[in-house]
C-alpha positions in Angstrom: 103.8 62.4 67.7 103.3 59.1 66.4 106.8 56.9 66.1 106.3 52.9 65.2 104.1 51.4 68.4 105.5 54.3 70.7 103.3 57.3 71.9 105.9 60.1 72.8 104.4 63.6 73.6 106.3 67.1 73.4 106.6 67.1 77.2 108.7 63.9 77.3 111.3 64.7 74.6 111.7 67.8 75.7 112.4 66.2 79.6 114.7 63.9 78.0 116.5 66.5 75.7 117.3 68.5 78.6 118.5 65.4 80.5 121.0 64.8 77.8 122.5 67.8 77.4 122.9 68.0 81.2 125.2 65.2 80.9 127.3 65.7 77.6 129.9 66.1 78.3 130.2 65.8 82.3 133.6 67.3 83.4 135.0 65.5 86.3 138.1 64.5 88.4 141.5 63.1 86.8 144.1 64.0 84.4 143.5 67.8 83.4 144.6 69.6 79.9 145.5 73.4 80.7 146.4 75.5 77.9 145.5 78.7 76.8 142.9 77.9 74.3 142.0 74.4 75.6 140.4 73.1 79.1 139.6 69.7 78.4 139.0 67.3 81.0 140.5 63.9 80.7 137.8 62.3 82.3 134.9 62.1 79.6 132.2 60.8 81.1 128.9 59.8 80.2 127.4 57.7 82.5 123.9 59.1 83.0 122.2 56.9 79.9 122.4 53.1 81.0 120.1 52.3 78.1 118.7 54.7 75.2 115.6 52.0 73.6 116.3 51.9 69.7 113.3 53.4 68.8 115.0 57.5 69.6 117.9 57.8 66.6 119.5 60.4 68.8 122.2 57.8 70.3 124.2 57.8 67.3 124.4 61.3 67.8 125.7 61.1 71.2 128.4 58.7 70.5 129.6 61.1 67.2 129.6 64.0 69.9 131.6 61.7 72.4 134.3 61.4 69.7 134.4 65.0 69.3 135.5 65.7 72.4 138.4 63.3 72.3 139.6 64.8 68.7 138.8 68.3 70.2 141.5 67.4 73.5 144.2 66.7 70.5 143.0 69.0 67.5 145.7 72.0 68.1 148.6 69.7 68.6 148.8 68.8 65.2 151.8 69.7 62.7 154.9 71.7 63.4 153.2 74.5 64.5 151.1 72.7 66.9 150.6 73.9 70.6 151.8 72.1 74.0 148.9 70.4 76.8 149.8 70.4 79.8 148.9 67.3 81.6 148.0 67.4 85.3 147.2 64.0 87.1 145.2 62.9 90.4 148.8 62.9 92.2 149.5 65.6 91.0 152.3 64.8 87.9 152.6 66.9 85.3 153.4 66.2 81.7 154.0 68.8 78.8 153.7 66.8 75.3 152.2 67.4 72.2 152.3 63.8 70.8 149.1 62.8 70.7 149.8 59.1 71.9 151.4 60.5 75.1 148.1 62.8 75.5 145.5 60.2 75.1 147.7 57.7 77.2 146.9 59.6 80.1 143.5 60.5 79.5 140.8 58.6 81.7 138.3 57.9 78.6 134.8 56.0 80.1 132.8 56.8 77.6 132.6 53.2 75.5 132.4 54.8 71.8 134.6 57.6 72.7 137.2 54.6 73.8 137.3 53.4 70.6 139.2 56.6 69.2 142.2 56.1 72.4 142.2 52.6 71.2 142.8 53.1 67.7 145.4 55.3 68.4 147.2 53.1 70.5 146.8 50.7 68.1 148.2 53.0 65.4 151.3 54.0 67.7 152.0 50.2 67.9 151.5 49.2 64.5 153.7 52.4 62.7 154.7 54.5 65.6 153.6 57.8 64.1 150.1 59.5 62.8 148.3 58.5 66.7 146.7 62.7 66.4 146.4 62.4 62.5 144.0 59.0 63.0 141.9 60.2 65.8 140.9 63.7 63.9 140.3 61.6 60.3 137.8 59.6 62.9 136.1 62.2 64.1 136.3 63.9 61.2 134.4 60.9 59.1 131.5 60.8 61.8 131.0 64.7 61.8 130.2 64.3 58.1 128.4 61.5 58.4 125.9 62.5 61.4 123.6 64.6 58.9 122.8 61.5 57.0 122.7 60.0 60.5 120.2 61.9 61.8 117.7 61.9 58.3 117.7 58.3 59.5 120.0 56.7 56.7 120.6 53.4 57.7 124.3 52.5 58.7 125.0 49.7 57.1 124.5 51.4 53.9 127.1 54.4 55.4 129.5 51.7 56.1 129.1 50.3 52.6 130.0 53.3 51.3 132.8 54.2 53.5 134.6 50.5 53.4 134.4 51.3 49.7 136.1 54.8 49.9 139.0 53.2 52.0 139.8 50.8 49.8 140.1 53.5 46.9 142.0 55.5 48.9 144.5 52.9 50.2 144.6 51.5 46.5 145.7 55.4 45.2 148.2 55.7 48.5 150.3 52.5 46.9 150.2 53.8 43.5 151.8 56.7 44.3 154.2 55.7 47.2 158.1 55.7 46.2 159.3 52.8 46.4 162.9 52.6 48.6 165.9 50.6 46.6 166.7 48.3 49.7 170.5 47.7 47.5 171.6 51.1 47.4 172.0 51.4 51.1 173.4 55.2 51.0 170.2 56.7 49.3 167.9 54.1 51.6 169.9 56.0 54.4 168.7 59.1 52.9 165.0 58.6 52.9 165.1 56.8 56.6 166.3 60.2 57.3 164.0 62.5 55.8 161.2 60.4 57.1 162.5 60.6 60.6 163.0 64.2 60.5 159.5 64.7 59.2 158.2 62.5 61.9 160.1 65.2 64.3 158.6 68.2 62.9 155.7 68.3 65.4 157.7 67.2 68.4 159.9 69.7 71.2 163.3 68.7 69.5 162.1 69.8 66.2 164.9 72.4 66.1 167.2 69.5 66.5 165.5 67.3 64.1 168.9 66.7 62.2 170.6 66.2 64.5 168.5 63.8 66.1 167.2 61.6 62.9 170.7 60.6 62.0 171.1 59.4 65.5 167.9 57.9 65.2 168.5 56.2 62.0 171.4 54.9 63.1 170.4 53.1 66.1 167.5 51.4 63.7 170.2 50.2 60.9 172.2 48.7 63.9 169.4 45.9 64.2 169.0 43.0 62.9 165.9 42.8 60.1 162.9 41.6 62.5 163.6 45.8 63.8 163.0 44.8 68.1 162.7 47.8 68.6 162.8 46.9 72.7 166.2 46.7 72.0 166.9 50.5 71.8 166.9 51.7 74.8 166.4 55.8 75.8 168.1 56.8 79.2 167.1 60.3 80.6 170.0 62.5 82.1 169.6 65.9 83.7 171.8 68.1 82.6 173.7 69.4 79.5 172.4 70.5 76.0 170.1 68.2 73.4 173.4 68.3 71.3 175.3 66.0 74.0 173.0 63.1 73.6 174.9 60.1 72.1 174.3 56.7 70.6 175.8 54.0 72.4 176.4 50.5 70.0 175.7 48.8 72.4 173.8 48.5 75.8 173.5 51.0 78.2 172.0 51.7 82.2 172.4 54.6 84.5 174.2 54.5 87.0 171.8 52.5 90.2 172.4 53.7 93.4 175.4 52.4 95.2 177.5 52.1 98.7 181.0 52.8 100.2 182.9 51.0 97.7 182.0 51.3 94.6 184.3 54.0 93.7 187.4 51.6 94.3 186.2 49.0 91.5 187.5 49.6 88.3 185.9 52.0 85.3 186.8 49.1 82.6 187.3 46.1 81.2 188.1 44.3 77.8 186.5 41.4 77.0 184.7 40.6 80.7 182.2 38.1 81.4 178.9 39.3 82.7 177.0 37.4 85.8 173.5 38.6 85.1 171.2 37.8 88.4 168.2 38.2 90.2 169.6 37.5 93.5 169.8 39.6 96.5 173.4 40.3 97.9 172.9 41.7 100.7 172.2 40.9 104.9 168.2 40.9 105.1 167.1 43.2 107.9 165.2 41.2 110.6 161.6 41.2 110.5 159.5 43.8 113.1 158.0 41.1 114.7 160.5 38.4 113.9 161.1 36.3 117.4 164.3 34.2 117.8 164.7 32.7 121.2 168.2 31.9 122.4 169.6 30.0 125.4 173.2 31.4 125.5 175.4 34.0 123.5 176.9 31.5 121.6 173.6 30.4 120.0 173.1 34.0 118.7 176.4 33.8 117.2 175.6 31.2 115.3 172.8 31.9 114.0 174.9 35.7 112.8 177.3 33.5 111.5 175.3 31.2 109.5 173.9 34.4 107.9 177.0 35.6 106.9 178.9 32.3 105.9 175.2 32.0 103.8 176.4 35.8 101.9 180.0 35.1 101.7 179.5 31.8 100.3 177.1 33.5 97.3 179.9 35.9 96.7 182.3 33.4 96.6 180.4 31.7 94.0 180.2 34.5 92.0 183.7 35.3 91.9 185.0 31.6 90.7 183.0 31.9 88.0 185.2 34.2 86.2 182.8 36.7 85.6 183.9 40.3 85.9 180.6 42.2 85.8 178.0 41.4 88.2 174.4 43.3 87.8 171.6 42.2 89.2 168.1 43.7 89.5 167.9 43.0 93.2 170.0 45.3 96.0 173.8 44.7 96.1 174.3 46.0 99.5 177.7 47.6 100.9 179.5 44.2 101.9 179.2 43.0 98.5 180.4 46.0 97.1 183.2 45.9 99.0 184.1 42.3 98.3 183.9 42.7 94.6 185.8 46.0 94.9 188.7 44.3 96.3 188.6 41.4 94.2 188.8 44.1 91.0 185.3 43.2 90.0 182.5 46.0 88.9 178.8 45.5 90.4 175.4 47.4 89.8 172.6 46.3 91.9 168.9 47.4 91.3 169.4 47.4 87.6 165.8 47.8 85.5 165.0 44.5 84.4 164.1 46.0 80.7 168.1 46.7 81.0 168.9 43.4 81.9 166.8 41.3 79.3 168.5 44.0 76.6 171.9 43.2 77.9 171.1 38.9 78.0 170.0 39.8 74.0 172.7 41.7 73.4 175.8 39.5 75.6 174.1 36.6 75.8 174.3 34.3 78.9 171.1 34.1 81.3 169.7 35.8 84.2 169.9 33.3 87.5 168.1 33.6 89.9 170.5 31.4 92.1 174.4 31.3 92.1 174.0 27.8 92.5 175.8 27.3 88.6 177.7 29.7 87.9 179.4 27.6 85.1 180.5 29.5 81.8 177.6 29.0 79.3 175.1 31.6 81.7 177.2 34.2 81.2 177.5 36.7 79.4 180.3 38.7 76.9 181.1 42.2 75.8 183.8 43.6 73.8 184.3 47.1 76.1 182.5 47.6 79.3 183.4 50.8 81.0 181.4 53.5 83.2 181.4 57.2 81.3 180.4 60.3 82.7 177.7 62.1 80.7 176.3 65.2 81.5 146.6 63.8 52.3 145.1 63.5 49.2 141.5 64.2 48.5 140.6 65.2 45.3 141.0 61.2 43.7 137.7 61.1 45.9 136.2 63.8 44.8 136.1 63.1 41.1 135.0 59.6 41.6 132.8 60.0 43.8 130.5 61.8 41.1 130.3 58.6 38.8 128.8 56.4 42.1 124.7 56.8 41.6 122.4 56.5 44.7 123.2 57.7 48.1 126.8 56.5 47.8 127.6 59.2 45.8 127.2 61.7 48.8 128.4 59.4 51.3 132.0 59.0 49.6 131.6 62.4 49.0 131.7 63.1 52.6 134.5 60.8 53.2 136.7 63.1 50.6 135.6 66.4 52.8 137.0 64.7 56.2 140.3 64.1 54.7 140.8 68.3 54.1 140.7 67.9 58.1 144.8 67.2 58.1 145.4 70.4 56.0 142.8 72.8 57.3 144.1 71.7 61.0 147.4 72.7 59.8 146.4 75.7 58.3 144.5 76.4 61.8 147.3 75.4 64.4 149.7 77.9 62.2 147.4 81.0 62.0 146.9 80.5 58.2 144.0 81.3 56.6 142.9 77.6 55.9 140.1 78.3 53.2 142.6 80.0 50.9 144.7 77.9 51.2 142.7 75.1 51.0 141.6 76.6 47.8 144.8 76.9 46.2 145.7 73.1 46.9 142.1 72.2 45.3 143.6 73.5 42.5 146.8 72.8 41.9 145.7 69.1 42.5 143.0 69.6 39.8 146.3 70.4 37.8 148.1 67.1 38.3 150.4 68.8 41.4 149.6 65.3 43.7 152.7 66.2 45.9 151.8 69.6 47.0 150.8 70.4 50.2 150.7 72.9 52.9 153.7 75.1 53.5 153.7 76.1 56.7 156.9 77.9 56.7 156.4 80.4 53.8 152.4 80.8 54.5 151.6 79.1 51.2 151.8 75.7 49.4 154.8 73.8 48.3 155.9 70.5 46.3 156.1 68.2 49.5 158.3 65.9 47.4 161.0 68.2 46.6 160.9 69.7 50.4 161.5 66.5 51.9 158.0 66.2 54.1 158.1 62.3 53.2 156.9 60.0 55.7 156.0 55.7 55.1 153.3 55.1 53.3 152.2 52.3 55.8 151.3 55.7 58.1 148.9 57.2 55.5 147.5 53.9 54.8 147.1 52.2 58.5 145.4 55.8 59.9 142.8 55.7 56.9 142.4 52.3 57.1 142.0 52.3 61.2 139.8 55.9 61.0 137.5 54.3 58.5 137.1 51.2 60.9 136.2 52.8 63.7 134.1 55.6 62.4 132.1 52.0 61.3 131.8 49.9 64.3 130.6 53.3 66.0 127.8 53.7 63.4 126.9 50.1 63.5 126.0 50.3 67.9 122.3 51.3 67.8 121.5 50.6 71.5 124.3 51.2 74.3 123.4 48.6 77.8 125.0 49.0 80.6 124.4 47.0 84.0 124.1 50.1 86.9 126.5 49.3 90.4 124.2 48.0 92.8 123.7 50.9 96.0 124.1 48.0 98.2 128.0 47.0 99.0 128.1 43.7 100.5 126.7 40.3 99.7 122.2 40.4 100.1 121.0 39.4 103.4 123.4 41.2 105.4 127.2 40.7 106.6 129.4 39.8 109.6 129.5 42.1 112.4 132.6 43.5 113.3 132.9 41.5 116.7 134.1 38.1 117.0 130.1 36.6 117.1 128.5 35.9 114.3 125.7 38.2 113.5 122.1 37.4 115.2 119.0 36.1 112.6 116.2 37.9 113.1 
């Protein structure tokens, strides 16, 4: 077989096909997906190929079958009725989720175009917060179309034409279409924040409690300010009780850190308190195991106990004339602290997250100090209440236009309109519909100007999505196409994957040092 300058014979590729399919994909150690219709390694590996020379068009191939696996780890997790993983790691952790940014969080992803699809999930969880399993399967969806063309040796650059081009339509249609929210009637802006939330729950374990939870959710979101930090809401994790008993707190909260003899004496409340926010350890410091003090006489010793107490006292003190009622700090209080503040009616918390004490600075203002050196008025901070409570797509735009592109664009944009059926057939899938009949009644009723229908997986059929409230942002729609499209791209653009092999040698060349105190003989 004659290829450019190359001689390959039958013997060769057949050596080398074997070789590959030895290695693709290699299961290995790490993170582990059990599930009854899914064992997926988390570990993807494909480190055999170091370098695959440009003139065999099979790596494209490789890196679309990479991606598959990733979309394949995520596939049945998708809509309401999507399934659980189960998610083992090295030490043993386990993690049940069927978010897709929590699953490909903790997935240990080597391969370098399989990567792309964790990282443009990530980057779609950053950006929007929602759509991480809808983005990765459009992805992987656009390169299974596209790896017939692939392989018949079209050349990517004119895929990626075609596919930038397709995008932009697409985006362009998702705008025209979106409903836009009346920022000044703030009761039906509440409304929609709400139906979008509860949308965004429908796939997710509290979905039965999906009311419940998106007012709350809401809520905490229209008590910020209009940049939206969203660091500043906080989620705290109690065992115990029923979803229903979760609560929003207006303001900031911490569980309770672990605390000494004491503690229960301080008092449960105050109105209007300052707050001494530190980073300063309050406590005696244990002596070191191979600390060494040498003393003359007993009264040396004393001194040096006494200096380490007057050196506490005098920090406590400090703390204590500066008015502040609430001390936290993220460093240990230990128990004769907590008894000095308990009978001077003041309220500690040592070993407080520091997440909860840069929340409570932005919330209270004041400063953290790490000294108690000034303590003066304007470094602390000031609460109204503080008090300790117990508590338990749309494809078928594509498809008509893609018929009035001539040239090989015209199938290419034609494949990009197939991959986007991959939301509702997944649906259809993950619910135990039958997906082409369905599929086939949505075809149609889109033909027929219905744009807000899709699947219905309650009733078995199709719906008007409007009128059932399935609404989510169109910054979603558009930021998964937009990402999926990108990345399907800078995959089909990497003709030649290099990769420098470890060296077998550890250590520097020319030998080490021994492990005795010479240095090692030249010979």
């Amino acid at each position: 077989m004659q290829y450019s300058s190359f001689t390959v014979d039958s013997i060769f590729i057949t050596k080398f096909c074997d070789s590959v399919r030895a290695f693709l994909p290699t299961l290995s150690q790490g993170p582990t997906c059990l599930h009854s219709d899914c064992h997926v390694s988390a570990n993807i590996l494909l480190k055999d190929v170091l370098l695959i020379s440009q003139f065999f068009p099979s790596l494209l191939s490789l890196n679309i079958n990479a991606c598959q696996v990733i979309a394949e780890a995520v596939r049945t997790t998708l809509g309401p009725r999507g399934m659980d993983k189960l998610m083992v790691d090295g030490r043993g952790k386990a993690t049940i989720s069927n978010d897709g940014a929590t699953i490909l969080k903790l997935l240990d992803v080597v391969h370098p175009a399989a990567k792309t699809l964790v990282d443009i999930a990530r980057s779609q969880d950053a950006e929007v917060g929602d759509g991480t399993t809808s983005v990765t399967l459009l992805a992987a969806e656009f390169l299974k179309q596209l790896k017939p063309y692939v392989e018949e040796g079209l050349h990517p650059q004119t895929i990626i034409r075609a596919f930038r081009s397709a995008t932009h339509l697409a985006v362009k249609k998702i705008r025209e279409i979106s409903v836009t929210v009346k920022k000044d009637d703030k009761k039906e802006q509440r409304e929609l924040l709400v139906k979008c939330a509860a949308t965004a729950m429908n796939s997710k374990l509290i979905a039965g409690q999906k009311e419940f939870f998106s007012e709350m959710v809401v809520e905490a979101v229209m008590m910020l300010d209009e940049l939206l930090p969203l660091k500043m809401i906080g989620i705290k994790k109690v065992q115990g009780g029923a979803l229903e008993e979760s609560h929003l707190v207006a303001g900031v909260a911490f569980k309770k850190t672990f605390s000494y003899a004491g503690f229960e004496m301080q008092p449960k409340r105050y109105d209007q308190p300052k707050i001494a926010l530190l980073n300063v350890e309050l406590e005696l410091k244990a002596e070191k195991d191979n600390a060494e003090v040498r003393v003359k006489s007993v009264e040396d010793y004393q001194a040096i106990v006494d200096a380490e107490w007057n050196i506490l006292y005098d920090k406590l003190e400090k703390i204590y004339k500066s008015g502040a009622k609430v001390v936290l700090s993220k460093l240990p209080i230990g128990d004769v602290a907590t008894q000095y503040f308990a009978d001077r009616d003041l309220f500690c918390a040592g070993r407080v997250q520091e997440e909860d004490l840069k929340r409570t600075m932005m919330a209270c203002g004041g400063s953290i100090q790490t000294s108690v050196g000034s303590m003066t008025d304007d470094v602390l901070g000031r609460c109204e209440v503080f008090e300790e409570v117990q508590v338990g797509g749309e494809s078928a735009l594509l498809d008509n236009f893609f018929l009035t592109i001539p040239g090989k664009q015209q199938l290419l944009i034609g494949a990009y309109a197939k991959a986007l059926e991959i939301i509702p057939r997944q649906l259809c899938d993950n619910a135990g519909f039958d997906a082409t009949n369905i599929l086939n009644k949505l075809r149609a009723k889109h033909a027929q100007g219905g744009m807000w229908y899709g699947v219905d997986v309650n009733n078995e059929d199709i719906a008007d999505n409007y009128l059932a409230c399935v609404w989510e942002p169109s910054i979603v729609r558009i930021n998964a196409l937009t990402a999926a499209s990108e990345a399907a791209c800078l995959i089909l653009s990497v003709d030649e994957t290099i990769k420098n092999p470890r060296s077998s040698v550890e250590g520097p060349p020319g030998g080490g040092r021994g492990r005795g105190r010479g240095r090692p003989h030249a010979h």
